[in-house]
N, C-alpha and C positions, 0 to 999 in steps of 0.2 A: 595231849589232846590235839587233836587237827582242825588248822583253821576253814571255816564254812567260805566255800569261792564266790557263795551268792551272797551270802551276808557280808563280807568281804566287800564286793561290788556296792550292794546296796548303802554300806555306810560313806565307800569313797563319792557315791552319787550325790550322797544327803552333805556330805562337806562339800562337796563341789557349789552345791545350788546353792548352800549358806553361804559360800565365798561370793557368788556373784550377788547374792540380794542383798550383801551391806556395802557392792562394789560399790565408790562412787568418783567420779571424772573430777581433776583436776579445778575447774569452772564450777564446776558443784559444790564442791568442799569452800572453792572461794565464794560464790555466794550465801551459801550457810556461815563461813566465818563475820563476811559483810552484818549479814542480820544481826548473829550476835552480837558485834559491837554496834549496835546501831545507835543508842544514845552514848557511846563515845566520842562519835567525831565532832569536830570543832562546828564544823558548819556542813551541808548538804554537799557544799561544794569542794571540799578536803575529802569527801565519802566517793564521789563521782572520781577525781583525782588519782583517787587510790585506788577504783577500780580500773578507772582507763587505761594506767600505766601497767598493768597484769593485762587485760586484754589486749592492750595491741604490743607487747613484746614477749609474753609466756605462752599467752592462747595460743597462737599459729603453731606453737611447739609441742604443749602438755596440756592445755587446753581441754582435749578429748580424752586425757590417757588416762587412765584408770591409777590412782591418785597413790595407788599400792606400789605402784609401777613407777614412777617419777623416779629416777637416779642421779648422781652426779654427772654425768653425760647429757642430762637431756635439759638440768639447770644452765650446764653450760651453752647449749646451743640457744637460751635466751639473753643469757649476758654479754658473751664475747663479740657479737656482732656489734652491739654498744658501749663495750668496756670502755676503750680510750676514745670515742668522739663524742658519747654521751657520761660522761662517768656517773655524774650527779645522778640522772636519771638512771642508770646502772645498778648504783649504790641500794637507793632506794628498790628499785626491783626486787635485789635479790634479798632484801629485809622483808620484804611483802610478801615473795614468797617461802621464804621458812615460816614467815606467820603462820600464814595459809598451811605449809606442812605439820607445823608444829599442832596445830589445831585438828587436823586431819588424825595426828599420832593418837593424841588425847581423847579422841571417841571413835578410835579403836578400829579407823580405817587403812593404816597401814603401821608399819613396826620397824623399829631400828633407828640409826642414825636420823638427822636430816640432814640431807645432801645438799642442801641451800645454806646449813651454819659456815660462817668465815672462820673463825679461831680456830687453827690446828687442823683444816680442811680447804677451800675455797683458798685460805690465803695462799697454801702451796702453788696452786694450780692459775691464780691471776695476781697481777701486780698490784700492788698497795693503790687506792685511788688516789693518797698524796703525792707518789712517787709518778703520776700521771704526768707528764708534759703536755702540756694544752694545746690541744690542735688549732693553728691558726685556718679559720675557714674564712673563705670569701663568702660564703655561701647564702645564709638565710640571713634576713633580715628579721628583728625582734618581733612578733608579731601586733605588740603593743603600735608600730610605728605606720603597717600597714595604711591605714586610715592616710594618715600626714601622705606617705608615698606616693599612694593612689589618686590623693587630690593632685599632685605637682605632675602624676602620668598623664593626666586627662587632658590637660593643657598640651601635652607635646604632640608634635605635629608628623603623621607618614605610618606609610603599615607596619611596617616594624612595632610604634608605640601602641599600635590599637593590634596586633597579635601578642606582644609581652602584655598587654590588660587583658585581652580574652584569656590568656595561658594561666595568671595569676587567680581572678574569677572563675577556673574551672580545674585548679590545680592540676591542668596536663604538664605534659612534657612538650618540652619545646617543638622537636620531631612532629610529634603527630601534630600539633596547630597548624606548622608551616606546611604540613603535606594536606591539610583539609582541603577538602572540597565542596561543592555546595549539593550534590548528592549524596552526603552525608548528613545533612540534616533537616527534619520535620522541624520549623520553628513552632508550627502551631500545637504541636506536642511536645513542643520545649527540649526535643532527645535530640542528643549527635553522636551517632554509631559508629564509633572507629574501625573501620576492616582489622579483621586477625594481622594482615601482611603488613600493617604499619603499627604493631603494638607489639614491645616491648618480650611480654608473655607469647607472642603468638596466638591470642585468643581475642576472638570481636570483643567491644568494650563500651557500654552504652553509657551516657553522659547525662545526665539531667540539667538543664541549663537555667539558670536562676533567670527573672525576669532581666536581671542587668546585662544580663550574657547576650539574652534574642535582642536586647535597645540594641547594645552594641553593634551587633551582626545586619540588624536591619539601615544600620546606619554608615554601612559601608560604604565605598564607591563598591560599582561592578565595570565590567569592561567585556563586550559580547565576544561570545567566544570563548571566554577565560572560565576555565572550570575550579578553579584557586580560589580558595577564601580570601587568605591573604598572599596576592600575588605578588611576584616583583616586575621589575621594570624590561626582564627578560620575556616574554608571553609562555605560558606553559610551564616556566620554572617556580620556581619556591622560593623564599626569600632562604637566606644563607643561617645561621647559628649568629654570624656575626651582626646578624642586624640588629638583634635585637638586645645586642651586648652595644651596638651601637649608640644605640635608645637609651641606653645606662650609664655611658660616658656622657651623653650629651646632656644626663642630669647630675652629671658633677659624683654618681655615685659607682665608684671604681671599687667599692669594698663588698659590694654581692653580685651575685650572680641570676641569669633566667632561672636556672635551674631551683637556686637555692628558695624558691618563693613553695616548692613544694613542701619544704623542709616547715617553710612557716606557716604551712596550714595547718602540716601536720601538729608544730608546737600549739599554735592557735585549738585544735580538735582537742587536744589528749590536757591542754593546762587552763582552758576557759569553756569548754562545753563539757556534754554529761553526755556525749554521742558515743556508743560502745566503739572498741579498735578495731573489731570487724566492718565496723560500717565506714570508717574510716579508712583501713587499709583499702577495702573496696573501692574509695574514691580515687585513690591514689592508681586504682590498677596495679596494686601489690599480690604476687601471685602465693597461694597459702601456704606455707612450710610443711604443716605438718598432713599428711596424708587422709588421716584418719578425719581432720577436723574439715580438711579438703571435701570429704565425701558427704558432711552433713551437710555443708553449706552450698548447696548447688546454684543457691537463687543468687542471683545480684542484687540483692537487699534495694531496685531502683528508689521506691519510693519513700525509704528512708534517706535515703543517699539526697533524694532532692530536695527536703527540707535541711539535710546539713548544708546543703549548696548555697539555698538560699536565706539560710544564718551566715553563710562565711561571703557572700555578696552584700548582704548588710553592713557586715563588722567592716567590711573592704570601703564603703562607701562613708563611713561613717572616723572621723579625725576626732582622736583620743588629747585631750586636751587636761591639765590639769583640773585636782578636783573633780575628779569622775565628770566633768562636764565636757558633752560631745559638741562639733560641729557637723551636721548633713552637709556631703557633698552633693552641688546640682549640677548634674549633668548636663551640659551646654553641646549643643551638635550643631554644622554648619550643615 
């Protein structure tokens, strides 16, 4: 008996549209998992934790993909970027996300192995986390410490220490602070637009600036003429990288770095707020891995971004003191 070419077509059509109406993305399946355990977690803030730590090191990658589709390749390009300088946080990733797959398997959204189990898989392919050697970083500062820092910056004296307190308040890179300028920014719209030509990505990069950022800015010297935020003693130039490594020897603290203050926003964003990792890579001016997840996200999430801003200028102002008991820093200007 001979196969029918149209009933043929017609049944390949009807599994085809069944395959896509049970597709479901990566971010998907993780929030459907979220739900389900939802009277699991310890507390609201272990739930936020566990999602943060999947959105900002899976999402960029698998985030968008169709949850059938996740391989051992595509796990890996969320781990191995943080294998040995985050391991911990690593670890835990890639436990989250076989969850997440395993879950996915179980109502019948994808089939076969999971590509996130370690035993007899994952181990082959990365080194044991105990067998890790610990990366000695100069880098970030605890984010806990922040506060204490911050107070002991405010007292120090010259633009060096008042561009290293804007950079830390607005987790830029050093780069772009010291090349600011004052057409650059609306303070009464609180935004400072970094040109495509001094960003990192190659792309303008808008900044929402917490009220402690514009105090700052409005309480600069100016010098006529000078189109530098923070200028140096050269007219027209920029202060150097080293000034503001200057600024950090002259507080006695040789163990981090300018840069490394990015690093402790980031830990600050993803282990004590409930701010998704998009909206935090966003502040960071992190440009998006994954293509597909690239195309949904076209906005600059600004107005999200500026109430994270202005939680992370609070927490910055504010010295963590035993017993949850805080001290407010006051801002003193001559």
């Amino acid at each position: 008996m001979g196969i029918d070419p149209i009933e043929e077509r017609r049944t390949a059509r009807a599994a085809m549209a069944a395959s896509r109406a049970k597709a479901m993305t990566f971010d998907q399946c993780q929030e459907k998992y979220l739900e389900a355990h939802n009277d699991g977690w310890k507390n609201p803030k272990h739930r936020a934790q566990w999602k943060n730590t999947l959105d900002t090191y899976a999402g960029p990658f698998i985030g968008a993909v169709d949850v059938a589709l996740v391989d051992t390749g595509m796990v890996l390009k969320c781990l191995e970027p943080i294998w040995k300088e985050k391991t911990e946080t690593a670890t835990r990733l890639r436990g989250r996300i076989e969850s997440v797959l395993d879950w996915a398997t179980t109502r019948g959204y994808r089939q076969g192995e999971n590509p996130a189990r370690w035993k007899g898989h994952l181990d082959q392919l990365l080194v044991k986390p105990g067998k890790i050697k610990k990366v000695e970083h100069l880098a970030a500062l605890p984010y806990a410490e922040t506060g204490a820092f911050m107070a002991d910056l405010v007292k120090m004296e010259g633009m060096g220490a008042r561009a290293l307190e804007f950079a830390i308040l607005t987790a830029a890179r050093s780069n772009e602070v010291r090349g600011a300028t004052w057409a650059e920014f609306d303070l009464n719209a609180r935004t400072w637009t970094v040109p495509a030509e001094r960003m990192k990505a190659k792309k303008e990069h808008r900044v929402p600036l917490s009220a402690q950022a514009v105090q700052l800015l409005k309480a600069l010297p100016t010098i006529a003429d000078e189109t530098l935020v923070f200028f140096s003693s050269k007219k027209g130039k920029p202060l150097s990288d080293m000034t503001l490594t200057a600024t950090l020897r002259r507080m006695n603290r040789n163990d981090i770095t300018a840069h490394g203050f990015r690093s402790t926003f980031r830990d600050w964003a993803s282990e004590a707020t409930a701010y998704p990792g998009d909206v935090v890579e966003m502040a960071l001016a992190h440009t998006i891995g994954n293509k597909v997840e690239a195309a949904y996200r076209r906005g600059d999430l600004f107005e999200k971004r500026a109430r994270l801003m202005a939680d992370w200028a609070t927490f910055c102002g504010t010295v963590q003191a035993p017993a949850d008991n805080v001290v407010s820093i006051k801002r003193a200007r001559i």
